[in-house]
N, C-alpha and C positions, 0 to 999 in steps of 0.2 A: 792700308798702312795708316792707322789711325799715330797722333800722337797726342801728350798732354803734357798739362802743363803745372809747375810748382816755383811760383816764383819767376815767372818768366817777364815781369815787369822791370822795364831799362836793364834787358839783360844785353850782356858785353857782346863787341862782335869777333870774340876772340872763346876758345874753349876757355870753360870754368874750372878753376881748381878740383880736385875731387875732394878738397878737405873743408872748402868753403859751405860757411853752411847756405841752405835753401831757404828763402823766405815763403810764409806760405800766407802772409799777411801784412798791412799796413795802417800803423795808426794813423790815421784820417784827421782826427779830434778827440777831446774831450765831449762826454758824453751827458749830459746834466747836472748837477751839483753836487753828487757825492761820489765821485774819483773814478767813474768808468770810461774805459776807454774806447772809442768805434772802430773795429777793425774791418778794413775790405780785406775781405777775402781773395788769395793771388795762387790760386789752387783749385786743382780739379777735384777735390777733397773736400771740400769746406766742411763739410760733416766731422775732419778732425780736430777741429776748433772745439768744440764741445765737449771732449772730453778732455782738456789742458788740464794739468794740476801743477806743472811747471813754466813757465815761460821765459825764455830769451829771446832779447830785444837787440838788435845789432840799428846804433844809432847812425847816423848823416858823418858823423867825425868820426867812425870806425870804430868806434867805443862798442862795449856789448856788456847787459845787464839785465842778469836770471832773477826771476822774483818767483813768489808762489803765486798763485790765481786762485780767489776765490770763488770764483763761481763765474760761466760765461751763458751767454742766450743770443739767441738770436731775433733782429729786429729791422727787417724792412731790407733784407741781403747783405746787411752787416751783420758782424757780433759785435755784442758787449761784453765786453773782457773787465772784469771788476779784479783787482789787485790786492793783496793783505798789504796795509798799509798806506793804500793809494785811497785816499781817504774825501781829497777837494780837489775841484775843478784845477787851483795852482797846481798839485801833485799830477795829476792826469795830464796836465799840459806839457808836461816832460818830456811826454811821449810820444807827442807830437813828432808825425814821419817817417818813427822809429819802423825797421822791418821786423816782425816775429819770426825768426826761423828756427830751424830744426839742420841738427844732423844730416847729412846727405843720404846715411846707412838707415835715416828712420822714415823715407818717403815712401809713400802704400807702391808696395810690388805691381806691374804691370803683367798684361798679359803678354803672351809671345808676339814679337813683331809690330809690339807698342812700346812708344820710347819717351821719354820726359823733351821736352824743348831744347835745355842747355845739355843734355848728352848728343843731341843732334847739333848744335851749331862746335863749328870747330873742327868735324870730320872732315878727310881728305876725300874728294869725290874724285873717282877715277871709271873711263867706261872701260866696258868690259877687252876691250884690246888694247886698255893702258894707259889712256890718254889722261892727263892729269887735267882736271878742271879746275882747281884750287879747291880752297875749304869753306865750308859752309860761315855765311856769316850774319845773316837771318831767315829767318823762320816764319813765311806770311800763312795767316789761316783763315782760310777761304770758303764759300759756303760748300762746295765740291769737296775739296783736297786740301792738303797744306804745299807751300810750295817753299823750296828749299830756292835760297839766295846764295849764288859762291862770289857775286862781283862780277862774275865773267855770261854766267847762265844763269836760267831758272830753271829750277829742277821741278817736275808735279810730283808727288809723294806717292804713286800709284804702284801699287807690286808688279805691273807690266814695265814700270821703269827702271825701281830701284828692287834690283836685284841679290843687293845683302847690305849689309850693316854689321861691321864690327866693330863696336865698340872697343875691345881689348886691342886689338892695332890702329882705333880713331880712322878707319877710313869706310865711306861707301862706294858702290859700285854700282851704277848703271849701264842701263842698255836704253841709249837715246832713242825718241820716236823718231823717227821719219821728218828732217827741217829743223831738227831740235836744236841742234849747233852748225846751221848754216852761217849764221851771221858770226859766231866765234869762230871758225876756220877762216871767214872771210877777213877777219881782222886781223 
């Protein structure tokens, strides 16, 4: 049960809108003296940075602002996002914080049984005889497994645990190891 990620930076401990867009980038800084901007990349994609010809910017004050992109590269595991019109270091400074995101419907498709981060937090975990464990509310990734957080348990991401995922009713379904929820029954 692999998962990844788009935007998963100070992401809420609550499900995400599905209308909200994804960031898949943050501007860091201004980038030397003619209007470029240093994006960390917040994505298991970073390779779609490179082909930008549009970009929106969803500012700190909720503000959001689409500009063209002239041209982006990459530089030491940042990009350089160069702007039509973003011309000096004041200009680029704008954009300082700002997240680049994308449409939710425009994140690279996954394989079967691999899920984005914020499609996983929020689901209802329930085991397989019913028992409601509450809802996912973060997402640790470990060098083994990822490990799903409800508040109450910790869940390992292992297909011998978590035995479906549906997203269209937001809930998953395990089947606890052996001690898994001693300590929550005991409470």
């Amino acid at each position: 049960m692999v998962h990844t990620v788009d935007g998963d930076e100070d992401r809420p401990a609550v499900a995400p809108s599905n209308t909200r867009p994804v960031a898949i980038g943050r501007v860091v800084s201004p980038f030397g003296n003619k209007g470029e901007l240093k994006v960390m990349p917040l994505t298991d994609f970073p390779e779609r940075l490179l082909c930008l010809k549009q970009a929106c910017f969803l500012f700190p004050d909720g503000s959001e602002r689409r500009e063209s992109v002239d041209r982006v590269r990459e530089h030491k595991g940042f990009f350089l996002v160069k702007l039509n019109g973003c011309d000096t270091i004041s200009d680029a400074e704008r954009f300082r914080d700002a997240h680049l995101v994308i449409p939710r419907e425009d994140r690279t498709p996954l394989p079967e049984d691999t899920y984005y981060v914020d499609d996983i937090i929020g689901l209802r975990v329930v085991t397989e005889d019913g028992r409601d464990l509450g809802r996912i509310r973060q997402v640790y990734t470990g060098p083994a497994n990822d490990v799903y957080d409800t508040g109450r348990v910790l869940i390992p991401a292992l297909k011998s645990v978590v035995v479906k995922v549906d997203l269209a009713q937001k809930v998953m379904v395990i089947r606890p190891l052996p001690g898994m929820l001693d300590t929550e029954d005991a409470g």
